[in-house]
C-alpha positions in Angstrom: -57.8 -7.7 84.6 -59.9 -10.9 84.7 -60.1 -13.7 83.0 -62.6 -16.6 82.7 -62.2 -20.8 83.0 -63.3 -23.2 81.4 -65.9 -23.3 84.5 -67.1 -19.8 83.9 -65.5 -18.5 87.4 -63.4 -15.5 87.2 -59.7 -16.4 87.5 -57.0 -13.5 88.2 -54.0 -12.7 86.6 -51.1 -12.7 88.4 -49.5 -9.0 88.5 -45.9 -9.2 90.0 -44.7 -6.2 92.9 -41.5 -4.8 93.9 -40.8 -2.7 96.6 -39.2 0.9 95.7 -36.7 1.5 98.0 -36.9 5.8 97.3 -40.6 5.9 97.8 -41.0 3.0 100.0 -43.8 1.9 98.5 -44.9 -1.4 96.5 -44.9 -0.8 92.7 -46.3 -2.8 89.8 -43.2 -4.5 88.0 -43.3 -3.7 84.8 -40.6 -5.8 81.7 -39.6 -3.8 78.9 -40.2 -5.4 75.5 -36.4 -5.3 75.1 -36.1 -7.3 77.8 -38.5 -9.6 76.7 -37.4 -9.9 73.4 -33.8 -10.7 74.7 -34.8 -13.5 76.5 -37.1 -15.2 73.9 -33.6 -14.4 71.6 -31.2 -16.3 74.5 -34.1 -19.0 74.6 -33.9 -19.9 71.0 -30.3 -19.6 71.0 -29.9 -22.4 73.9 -32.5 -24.4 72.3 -30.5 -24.0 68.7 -27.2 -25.0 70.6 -28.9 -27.9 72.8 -30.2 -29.1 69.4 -27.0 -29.0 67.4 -24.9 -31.2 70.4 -27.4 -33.5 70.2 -27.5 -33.9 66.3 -23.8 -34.1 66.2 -23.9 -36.6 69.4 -26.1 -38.5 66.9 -24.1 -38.4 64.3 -21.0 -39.3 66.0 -21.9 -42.7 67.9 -25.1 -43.6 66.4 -25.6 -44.4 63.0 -28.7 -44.1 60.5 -30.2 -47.2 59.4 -28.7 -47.3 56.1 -25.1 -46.7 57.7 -25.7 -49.2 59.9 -26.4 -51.5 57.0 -23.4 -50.2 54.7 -21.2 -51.2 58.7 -22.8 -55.0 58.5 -21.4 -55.0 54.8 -18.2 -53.7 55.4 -17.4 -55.8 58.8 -18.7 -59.0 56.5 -16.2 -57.8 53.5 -13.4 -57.9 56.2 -14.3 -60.8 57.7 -14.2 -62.6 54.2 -10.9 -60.4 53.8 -9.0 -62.5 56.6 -10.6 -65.6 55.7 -9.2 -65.5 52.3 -5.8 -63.9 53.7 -5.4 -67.0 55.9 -6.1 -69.3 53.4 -3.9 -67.9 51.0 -1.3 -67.7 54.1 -1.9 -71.8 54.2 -1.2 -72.6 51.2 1.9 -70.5 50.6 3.0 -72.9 53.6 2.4 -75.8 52.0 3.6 -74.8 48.7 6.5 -73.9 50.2 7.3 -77.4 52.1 6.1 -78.9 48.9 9.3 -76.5 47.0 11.5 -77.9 50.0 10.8 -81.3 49.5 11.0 -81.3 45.9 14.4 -79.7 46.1 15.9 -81.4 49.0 14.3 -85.0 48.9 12.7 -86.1 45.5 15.8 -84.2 42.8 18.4 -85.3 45.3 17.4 -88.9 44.4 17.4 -88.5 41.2 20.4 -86.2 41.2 18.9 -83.5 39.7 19.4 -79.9 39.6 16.8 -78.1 42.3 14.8 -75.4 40.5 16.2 -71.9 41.9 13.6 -70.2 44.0 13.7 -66.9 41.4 11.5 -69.5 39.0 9.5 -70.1 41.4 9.1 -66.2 42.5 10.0 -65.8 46.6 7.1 -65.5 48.7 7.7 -62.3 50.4 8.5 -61.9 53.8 5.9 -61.9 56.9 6.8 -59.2 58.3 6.7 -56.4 55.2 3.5 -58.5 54.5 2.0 -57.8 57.6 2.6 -54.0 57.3 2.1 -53.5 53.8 -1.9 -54.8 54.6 -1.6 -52.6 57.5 -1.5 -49.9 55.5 -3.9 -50.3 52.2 -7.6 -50.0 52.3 -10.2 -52.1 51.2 -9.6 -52.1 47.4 -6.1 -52.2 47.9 -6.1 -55.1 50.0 -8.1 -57.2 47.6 -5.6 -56.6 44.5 -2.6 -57.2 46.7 -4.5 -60.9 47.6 -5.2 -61.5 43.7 -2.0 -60.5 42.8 -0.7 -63.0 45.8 -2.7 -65.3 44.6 -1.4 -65.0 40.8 2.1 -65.5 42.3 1.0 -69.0 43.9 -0.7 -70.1 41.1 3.1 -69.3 39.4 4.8 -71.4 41.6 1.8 -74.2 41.6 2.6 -74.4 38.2 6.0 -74.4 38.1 5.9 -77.1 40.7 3.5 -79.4 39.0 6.2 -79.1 36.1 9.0 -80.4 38.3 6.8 -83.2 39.3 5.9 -84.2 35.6 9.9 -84.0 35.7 10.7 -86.4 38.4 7.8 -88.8 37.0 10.1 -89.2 34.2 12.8 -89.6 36.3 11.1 -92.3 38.1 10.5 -94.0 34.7 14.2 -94.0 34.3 15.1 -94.6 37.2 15.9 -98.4 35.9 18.1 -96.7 33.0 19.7 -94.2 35.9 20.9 -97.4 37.9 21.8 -99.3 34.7 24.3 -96.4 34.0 25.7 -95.8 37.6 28.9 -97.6 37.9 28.8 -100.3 40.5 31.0 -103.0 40.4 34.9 -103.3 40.4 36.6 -103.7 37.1 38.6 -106.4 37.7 37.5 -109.8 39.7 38.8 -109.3 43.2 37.1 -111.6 45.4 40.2 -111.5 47.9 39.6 -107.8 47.9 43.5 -108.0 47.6 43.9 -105.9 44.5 43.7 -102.4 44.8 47.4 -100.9 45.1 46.6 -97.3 45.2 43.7 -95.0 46.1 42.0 -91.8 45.2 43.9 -88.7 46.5 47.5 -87.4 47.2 49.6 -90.0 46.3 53.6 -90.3 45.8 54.3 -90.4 42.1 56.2 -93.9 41.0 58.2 -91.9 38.4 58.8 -88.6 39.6 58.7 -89.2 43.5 56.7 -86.2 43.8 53.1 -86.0 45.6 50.5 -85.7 43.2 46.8 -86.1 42.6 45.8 -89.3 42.0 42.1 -89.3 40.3 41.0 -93.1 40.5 42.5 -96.2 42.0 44.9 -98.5 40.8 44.3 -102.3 40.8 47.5 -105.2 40.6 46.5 -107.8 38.1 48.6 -109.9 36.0 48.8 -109.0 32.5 45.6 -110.3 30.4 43.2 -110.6 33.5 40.0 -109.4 32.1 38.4 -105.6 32.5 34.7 -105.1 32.7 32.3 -102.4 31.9 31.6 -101.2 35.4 28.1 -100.0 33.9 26.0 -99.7 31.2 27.2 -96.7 28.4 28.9 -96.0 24.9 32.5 -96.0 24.0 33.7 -92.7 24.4 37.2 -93.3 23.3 39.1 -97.1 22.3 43.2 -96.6 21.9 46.0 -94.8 23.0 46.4 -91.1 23.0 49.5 -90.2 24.1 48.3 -88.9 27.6 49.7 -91.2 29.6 47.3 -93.8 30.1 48.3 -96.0 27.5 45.9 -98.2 25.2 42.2 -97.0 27.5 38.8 -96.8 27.1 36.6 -94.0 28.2 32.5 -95.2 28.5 30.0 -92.5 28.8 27.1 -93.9 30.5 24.8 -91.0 30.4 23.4 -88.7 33.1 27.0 -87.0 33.2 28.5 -90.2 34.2 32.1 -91.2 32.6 34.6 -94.1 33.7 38.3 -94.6 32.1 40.0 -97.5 31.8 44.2 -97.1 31.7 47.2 -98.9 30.3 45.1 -101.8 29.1 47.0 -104.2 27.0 44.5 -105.4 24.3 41.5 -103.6 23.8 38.3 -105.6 22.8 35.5 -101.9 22.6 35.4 -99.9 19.7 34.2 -96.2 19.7 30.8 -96.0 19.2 29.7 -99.9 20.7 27.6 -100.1 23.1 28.2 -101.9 26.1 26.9 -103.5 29.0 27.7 -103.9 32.9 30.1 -106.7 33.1 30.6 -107.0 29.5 35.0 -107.7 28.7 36.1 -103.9 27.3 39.9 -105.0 27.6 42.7 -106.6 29.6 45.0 -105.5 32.2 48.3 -104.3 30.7 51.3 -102.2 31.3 51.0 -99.6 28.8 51.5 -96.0 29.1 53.1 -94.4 31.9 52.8 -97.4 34.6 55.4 -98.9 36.4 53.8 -102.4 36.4 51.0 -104.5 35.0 48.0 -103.0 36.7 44.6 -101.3 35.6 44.0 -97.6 36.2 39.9 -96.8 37.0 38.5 -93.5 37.4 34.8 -92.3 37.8 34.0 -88.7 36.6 30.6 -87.3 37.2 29.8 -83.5 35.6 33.5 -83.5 34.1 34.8 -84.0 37.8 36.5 -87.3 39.2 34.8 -88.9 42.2 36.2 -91.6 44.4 35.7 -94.9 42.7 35.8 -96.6 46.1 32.0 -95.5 46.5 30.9 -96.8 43.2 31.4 -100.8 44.2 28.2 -101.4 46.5 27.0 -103.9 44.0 29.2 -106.5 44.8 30.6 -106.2 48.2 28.8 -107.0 52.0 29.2 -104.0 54.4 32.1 -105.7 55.8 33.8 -106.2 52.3 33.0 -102.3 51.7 34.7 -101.6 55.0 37.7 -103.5 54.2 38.1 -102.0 50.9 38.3 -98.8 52.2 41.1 -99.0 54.3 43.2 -100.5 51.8 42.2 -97.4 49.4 42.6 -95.1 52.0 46.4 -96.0 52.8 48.9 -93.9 51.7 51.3 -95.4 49.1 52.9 -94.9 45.6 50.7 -95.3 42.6 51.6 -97.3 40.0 50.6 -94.5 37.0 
């Protein structure tokens, strides 16, 4: 069979031989269509395969351009993610060394309570923090930040209250001094007068060792006894308890001071009285053994040490002095 070019010349078709072995002769090679047909079928099925590795190949590392945009939007949402995370991170920092100054510096000035940290709802650990975000998806992660941030603005405002707190403080802090005690009671410029201290001391009457909740101060009878700070009288007379004719001041911000076995009493219940102002004379009334005066400091219902409540009127060498002689052990005189 022939066939023509584009030139016109005849061009031949090429007709395939194989040699026959039996007849040992050279015969045309002739396919079977089912041959043929099988490898069209086995064409299109590589080609089908080829195609399908390739589409998945595609689908699997490169993305379409509207994935790739929706990628951008999502690695831009998690970078504003962390951002904001850090932030919020900061500031629980510094709310929380704000907290730990409030409670540690500024309200142990002014003696106040700290605020628990259950007002101020605990942060929560770093740690559980760290792999609760671990865990949480997008959405998830964004209502744990604004609840997060719902707790610090909580504590900001629980915080801005104590401050509003302690700026009152600060504007009393002229009454607060006013009502610490901070003198002695009785003049004792020879620093020669305090017989007995504050602590386990030998009982004059019973000879037992007992708790001795203020200090004792020799004075001849009718030496004056002043209001060690500012406050109201609590209680002018004699009560049976011991103490004799006393007087008990309250000064306010849970301070109290007594005044024991006073001979004459010059406050009444209910005056008002200031720091160095005459509230009696030194006496022997009560259980005492001798003319003396017996001064106590309570703060919250609890005695302190008076011998710290005297900085008013003593030099550091004075204040040294004074605290050996209260620090000696010896018989009180109550």
């Amino acid at each position: 069979m022939q066939e023509f070019g584009k030139s016109g010349m005849a061009v031949m078709k090429k007709v395939k031989y194989v040699y026959n072995a039996n007849t040992l002769r050279y015969e045309k090679l002739v396919i079977p269509l089912r041959v043929k047909l099988l490898r069209v079928l086995g064409f299109l099925a590589a080609a089908i395969v080829t195609a399908l590795i390739i589409v998945a190949f595609a689908f699997r590392f490169l993305d379409s351009p509207k994935e790739r945009i929706i990628r951008m939007q999502y690695e831009r949402s998690q970078q504003d993610i962390n951002l904001i995370s850090g932030r919020v991170r900061d500031l629980e920092q510094k709310i929380s060394q704000l907290e730990k100054r409030d409670n540690e510096v500024y309200r142990t000035i002014f003696e106040a309570s700290p605020i628990p940290d259950s007002a101020r709802q605990k942060e929560l650990e770093m740690e559980n923090e760290v792999r609760l975000v671990a865990s949480m998806d997008q959405s998830e992660l964004v209502k744990s930040i604004i609840s997060t941030l719902n707790k610090v603005s909580a504590r900001m405002t629980f915080q801005e209250k104590s401050y509003t707190e302690i700026e009152g403080m600060i504007r009393n802090k002229e009454k607060l001094l006013a009502a610490t005690p901070a003198i002695q009671p009785v003049a004792n410029r020879d620093l020669k007068r305090i017989a007995s201290g504050f602590g386990r001391r030998i009982d004059p009457v019973y000879k037992t060792v007992k708790f001795h909740a203020g200090l004792d101060f020799s004075a001849p009878q009718g030496t004056p006894v002043y209001a060690t700070a500012d406050g109201r009288v609590k209680i002018s007379g004699n009560l049976g308890n011991g103490f004799g004719n006393h007087v008990v001041l309250n000064h306010g911000y849970g301070y109290e001071t007594l005044y024991g076995h006073l001979v004459r009493l010059k406050a009444r219940v209910g005056e008002f009285v200031k720091r160095g102002e005459v509230i009696g004379w030194v006496g022997n009334t009560g259980k005492s053994t001798g003319p003396h005066l017996h001064y106590e400091v309570h703060k919250g219902g609890r005695p302190i040490d008076p011998i710290y409540f005297f900085y008013n009127d003593l030099s550091p060498d004075q204040y040294q002095q004074i605290l050996k002689l209260a620090a000696s052990s010896n018989q009180s005189f109550d």
